[in-house]
N, CA, C and O atoms as CSV, one atom per row, in Angstrom:
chain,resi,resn,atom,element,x,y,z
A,1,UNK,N,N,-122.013,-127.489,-48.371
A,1,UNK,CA,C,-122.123,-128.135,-49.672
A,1,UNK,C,C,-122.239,-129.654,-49.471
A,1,UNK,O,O,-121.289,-130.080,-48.814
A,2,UNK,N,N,-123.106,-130.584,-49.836
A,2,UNK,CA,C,-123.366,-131.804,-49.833
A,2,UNK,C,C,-122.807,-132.265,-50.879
A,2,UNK,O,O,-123.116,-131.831,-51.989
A,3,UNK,N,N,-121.696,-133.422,-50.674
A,3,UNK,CA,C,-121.009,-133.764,-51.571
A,3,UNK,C,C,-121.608,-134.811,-52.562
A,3,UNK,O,O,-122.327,-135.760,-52.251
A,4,UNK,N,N,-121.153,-134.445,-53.896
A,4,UNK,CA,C,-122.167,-134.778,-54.987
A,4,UNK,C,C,-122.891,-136.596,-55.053
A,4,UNK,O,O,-123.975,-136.859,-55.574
A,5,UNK,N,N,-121.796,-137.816,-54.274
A,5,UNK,CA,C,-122.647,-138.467,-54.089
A,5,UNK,C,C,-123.370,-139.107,-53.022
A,5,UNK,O,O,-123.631,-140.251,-52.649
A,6,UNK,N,N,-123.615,-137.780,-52.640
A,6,UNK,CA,C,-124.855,-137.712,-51.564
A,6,UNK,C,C,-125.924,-136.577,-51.771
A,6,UNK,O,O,-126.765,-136.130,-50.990
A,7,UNK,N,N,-125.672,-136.306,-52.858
A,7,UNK,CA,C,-126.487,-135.446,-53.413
A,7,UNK,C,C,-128.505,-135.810,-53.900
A,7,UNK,O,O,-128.737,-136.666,-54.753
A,8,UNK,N,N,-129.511,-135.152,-53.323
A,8,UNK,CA,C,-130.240,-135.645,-53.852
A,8,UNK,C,C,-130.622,-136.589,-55.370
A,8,UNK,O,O,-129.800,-136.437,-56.274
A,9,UNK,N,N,-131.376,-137.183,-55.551
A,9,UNK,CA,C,-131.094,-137.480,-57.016
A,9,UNK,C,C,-132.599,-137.898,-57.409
A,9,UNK,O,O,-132.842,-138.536,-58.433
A,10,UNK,N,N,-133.689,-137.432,-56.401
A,10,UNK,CA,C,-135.073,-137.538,-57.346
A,10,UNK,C,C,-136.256,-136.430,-56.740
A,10,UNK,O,O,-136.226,-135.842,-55.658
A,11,UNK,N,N,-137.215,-136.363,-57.729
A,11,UNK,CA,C,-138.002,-134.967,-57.439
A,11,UNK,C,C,-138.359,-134.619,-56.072
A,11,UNK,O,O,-138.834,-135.393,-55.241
A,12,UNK,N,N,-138.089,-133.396,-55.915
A,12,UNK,CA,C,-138.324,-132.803,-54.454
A,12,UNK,C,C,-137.206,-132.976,-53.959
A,12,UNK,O,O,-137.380,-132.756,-52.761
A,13,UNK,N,N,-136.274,-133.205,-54.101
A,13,UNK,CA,C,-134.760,-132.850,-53.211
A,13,UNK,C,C,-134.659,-134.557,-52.667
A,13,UNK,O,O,-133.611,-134.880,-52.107
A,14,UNK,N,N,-135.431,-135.304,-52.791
A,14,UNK,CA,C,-135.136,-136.307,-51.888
A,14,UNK,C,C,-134.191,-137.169,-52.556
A,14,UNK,O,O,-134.122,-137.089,-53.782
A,15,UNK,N,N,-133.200,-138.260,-51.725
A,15,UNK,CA,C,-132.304,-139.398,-52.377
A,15,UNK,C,C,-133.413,-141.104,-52.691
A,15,UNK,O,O,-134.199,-141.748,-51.997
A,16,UNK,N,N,-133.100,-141.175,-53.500
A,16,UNK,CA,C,-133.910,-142.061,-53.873
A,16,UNK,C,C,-133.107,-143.320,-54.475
A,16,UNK,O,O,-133.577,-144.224,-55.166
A,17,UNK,N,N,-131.828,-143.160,-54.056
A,17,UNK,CA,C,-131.050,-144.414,-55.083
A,17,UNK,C,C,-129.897,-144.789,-53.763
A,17,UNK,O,O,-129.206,-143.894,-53.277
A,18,UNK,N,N,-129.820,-146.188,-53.301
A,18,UNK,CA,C,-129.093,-146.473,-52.258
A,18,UNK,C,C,-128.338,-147.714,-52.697
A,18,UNK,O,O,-128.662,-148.398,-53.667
A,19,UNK,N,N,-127.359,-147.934,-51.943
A,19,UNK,CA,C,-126.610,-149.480,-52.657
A,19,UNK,C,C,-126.430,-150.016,-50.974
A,19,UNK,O,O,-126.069,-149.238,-50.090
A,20,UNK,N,N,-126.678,-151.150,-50.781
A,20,UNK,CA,C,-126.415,-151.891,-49.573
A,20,UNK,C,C,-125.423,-152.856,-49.955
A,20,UNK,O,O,-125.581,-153.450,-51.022
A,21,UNK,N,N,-124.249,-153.138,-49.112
A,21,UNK,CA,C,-123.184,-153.532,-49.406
A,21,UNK,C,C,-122.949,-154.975,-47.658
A,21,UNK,O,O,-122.470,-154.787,-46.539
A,22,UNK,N,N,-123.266,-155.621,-47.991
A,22,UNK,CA,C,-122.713,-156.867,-46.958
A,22,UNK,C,C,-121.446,-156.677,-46.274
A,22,UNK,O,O,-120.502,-156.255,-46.941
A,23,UNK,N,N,-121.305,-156.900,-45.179
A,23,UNK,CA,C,-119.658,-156.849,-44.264
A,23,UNK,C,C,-118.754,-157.286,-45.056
A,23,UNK,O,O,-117.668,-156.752,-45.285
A,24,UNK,N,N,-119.376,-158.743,-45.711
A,24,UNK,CA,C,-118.103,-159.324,-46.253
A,24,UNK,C,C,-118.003,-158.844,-47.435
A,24,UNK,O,O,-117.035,-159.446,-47.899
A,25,UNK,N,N,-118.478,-157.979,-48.400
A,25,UNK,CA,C,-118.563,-157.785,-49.603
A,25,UNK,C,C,-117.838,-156.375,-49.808
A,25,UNK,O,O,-117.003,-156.126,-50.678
A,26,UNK,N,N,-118.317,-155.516,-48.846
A,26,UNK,CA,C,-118.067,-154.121,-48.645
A,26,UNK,C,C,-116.070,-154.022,-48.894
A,26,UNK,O,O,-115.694,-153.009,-49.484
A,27,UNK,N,N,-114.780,-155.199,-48.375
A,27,UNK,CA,C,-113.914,-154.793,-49.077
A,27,UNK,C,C,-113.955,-155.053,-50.836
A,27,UNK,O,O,-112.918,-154.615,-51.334
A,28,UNK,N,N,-114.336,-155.295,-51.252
A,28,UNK,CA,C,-114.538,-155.717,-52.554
A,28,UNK,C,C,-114.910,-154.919,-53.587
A,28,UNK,O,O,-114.536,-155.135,-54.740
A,29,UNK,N,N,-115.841,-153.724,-53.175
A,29,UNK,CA,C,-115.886,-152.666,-53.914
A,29,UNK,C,C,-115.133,-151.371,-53.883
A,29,UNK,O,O,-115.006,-150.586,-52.943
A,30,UNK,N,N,-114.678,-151.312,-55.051
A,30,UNK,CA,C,-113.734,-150.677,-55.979
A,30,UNK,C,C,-113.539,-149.275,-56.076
A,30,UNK,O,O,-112.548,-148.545,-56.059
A,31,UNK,N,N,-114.930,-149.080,-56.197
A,31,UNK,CA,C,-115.452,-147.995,-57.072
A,31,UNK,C,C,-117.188,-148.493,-57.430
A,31,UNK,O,O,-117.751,-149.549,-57.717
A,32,UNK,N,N,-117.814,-146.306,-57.110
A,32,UNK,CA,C,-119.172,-146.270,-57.353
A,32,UNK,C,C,-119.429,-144.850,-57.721
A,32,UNK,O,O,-118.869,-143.820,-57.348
A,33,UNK,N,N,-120.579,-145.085,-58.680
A,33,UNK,CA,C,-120.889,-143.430,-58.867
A,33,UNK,C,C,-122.181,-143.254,-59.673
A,33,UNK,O,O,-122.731,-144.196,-60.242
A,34,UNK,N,N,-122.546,-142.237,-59.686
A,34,UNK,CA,C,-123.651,-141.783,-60.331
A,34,UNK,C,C,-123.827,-142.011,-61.497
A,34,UNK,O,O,-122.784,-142.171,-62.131
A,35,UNK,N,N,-124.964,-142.113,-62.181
A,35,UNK,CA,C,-124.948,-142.659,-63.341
A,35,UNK,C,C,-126.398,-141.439,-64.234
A,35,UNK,O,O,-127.584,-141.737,-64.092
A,36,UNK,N,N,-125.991,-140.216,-65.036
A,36,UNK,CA,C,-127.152,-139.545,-65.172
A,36,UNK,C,C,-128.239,-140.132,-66.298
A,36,UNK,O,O,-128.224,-140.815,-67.322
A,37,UNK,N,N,-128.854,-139.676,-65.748
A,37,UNK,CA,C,-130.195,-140.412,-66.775
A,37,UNK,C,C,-130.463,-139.728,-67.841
A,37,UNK,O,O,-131.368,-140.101,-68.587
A,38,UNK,N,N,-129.564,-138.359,-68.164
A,38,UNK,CA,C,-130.362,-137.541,-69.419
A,38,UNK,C,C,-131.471,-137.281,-69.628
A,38,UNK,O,O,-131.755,-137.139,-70.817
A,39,UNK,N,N,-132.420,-137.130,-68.756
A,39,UNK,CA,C,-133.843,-136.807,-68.573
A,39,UNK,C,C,-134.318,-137.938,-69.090
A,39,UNK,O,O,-135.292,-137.571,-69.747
A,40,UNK,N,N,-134.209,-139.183,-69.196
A,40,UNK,CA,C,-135.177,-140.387,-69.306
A,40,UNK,C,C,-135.861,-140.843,-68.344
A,40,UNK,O,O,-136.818,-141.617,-68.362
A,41,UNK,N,N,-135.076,-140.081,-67.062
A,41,UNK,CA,C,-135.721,-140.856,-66.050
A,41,UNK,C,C,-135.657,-139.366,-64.896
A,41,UNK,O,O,-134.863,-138.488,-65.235
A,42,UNK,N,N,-136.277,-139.190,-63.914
A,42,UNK,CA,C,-136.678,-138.314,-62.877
A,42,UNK,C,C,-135.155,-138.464,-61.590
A,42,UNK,O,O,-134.753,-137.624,-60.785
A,43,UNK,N,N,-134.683,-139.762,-61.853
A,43,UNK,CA,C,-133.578,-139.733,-60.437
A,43,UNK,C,C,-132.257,-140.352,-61.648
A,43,UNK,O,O,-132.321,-140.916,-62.741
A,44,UNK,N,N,-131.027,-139.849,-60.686
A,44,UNK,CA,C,-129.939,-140.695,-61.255
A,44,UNK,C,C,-129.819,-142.218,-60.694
A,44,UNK,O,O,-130.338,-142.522,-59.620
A,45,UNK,N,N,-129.116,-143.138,-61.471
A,45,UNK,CA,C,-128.796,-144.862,-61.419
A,45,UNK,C,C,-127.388,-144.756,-60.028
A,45,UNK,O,O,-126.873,-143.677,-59.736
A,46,UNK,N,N,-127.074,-145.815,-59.493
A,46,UNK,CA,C,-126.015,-145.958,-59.507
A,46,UNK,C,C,-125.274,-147.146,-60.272
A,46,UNK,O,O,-125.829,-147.981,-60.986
A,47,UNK,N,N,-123.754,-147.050,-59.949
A,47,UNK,CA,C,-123.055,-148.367,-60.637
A,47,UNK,C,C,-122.119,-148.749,-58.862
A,47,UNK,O,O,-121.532,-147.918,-58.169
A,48,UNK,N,N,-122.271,-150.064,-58.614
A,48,UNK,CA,C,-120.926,-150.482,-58.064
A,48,UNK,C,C,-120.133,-151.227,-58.598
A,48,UNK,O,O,-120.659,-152.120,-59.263
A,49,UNK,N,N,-119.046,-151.211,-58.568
A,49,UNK,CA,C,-118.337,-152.204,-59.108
A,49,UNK,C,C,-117.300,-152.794,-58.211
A,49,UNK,O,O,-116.365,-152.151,-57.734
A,50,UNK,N,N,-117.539,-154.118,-58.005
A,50,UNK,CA,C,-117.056,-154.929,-57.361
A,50,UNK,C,C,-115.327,-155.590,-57.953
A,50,UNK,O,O,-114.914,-155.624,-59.112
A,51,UNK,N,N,-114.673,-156.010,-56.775
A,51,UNK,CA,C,-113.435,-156.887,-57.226
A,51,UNK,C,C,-113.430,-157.844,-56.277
A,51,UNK,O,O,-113.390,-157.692,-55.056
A,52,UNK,N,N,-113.490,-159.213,-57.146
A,52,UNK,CA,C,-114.190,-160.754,-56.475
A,52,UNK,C,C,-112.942,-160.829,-55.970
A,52,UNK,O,O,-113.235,-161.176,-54.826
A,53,UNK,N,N,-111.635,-160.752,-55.980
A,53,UNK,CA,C,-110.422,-160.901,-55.764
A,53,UNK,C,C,-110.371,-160.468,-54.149
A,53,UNK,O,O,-109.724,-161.066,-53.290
A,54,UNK,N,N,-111.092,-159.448,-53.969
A,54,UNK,CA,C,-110.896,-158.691,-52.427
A,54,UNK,C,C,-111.961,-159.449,-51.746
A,54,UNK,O,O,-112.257,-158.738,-50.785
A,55,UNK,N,N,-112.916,-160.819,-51.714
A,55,UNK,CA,C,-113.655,-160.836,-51.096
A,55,UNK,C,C,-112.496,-162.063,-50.375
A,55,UNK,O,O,-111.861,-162.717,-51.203
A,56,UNK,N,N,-112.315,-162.269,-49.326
A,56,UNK,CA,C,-111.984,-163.592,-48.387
A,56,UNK,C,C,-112.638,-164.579,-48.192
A,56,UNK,O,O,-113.614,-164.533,-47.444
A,57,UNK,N,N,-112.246,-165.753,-48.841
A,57,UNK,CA,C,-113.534,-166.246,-48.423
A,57,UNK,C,C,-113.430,-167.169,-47.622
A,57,UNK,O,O,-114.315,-168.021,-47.703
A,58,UNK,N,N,-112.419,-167.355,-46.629
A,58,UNK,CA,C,-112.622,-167.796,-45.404
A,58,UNK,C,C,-113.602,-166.802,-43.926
A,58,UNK,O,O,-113.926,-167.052,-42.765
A,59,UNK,N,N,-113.749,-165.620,-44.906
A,59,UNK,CA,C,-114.491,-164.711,-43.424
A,59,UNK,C,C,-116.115,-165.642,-44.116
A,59,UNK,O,O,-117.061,-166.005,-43.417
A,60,UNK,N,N,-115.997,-165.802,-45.461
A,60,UNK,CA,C,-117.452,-166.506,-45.910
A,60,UNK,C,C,-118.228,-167.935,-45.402
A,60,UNK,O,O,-119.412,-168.257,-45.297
A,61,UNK,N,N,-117.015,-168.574,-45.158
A,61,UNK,CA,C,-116.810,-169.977,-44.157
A,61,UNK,C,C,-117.106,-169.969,-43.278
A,61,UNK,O,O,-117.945,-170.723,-42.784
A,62,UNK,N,N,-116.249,-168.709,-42.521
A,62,UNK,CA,C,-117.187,-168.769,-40.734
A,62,UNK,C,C,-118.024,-168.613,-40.682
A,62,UNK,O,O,-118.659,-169.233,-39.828
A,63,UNK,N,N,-118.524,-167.922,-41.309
A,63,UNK,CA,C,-120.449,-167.261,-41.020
A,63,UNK,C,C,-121.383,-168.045,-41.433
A,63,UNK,O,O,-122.608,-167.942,-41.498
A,64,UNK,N,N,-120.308,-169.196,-41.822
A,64,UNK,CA,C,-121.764,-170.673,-42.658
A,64,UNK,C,C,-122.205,-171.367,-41.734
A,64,UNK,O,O,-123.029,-172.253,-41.965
């Protein structure tokens, strides 16, 4: 069983919806999930939702 969000989400079985998340950003998100389209659209959306609170931003400093 492929767990649902990794589940295909556009015609022909394929995944078609990806979120790329930065080193430094990646603690920061919260929470993510599918978002259905109600047949308006052929694939599902996603949502991430971020918390600015978890980003460090001295790891943002070094990398400047």
């Amino acid at each position: 069983m492929i767990p649902p969000l990794r589940q295909p989400t556009g015609a022909r079985r394929v995944r078609v919806d990806q979120a790329y998340v930065t080193p430094l950003l990646l603690p920061a998100v919260v929470d993510y999930r599918r978002v259905d389209p109600q047949g308006h659209n052929d694939h599902w959306g996603m949502i991430v939702a971020p918390d600015a609170e978890r980003v460090d931003p001295s790891v943002a400093l070094a990398q400047t």
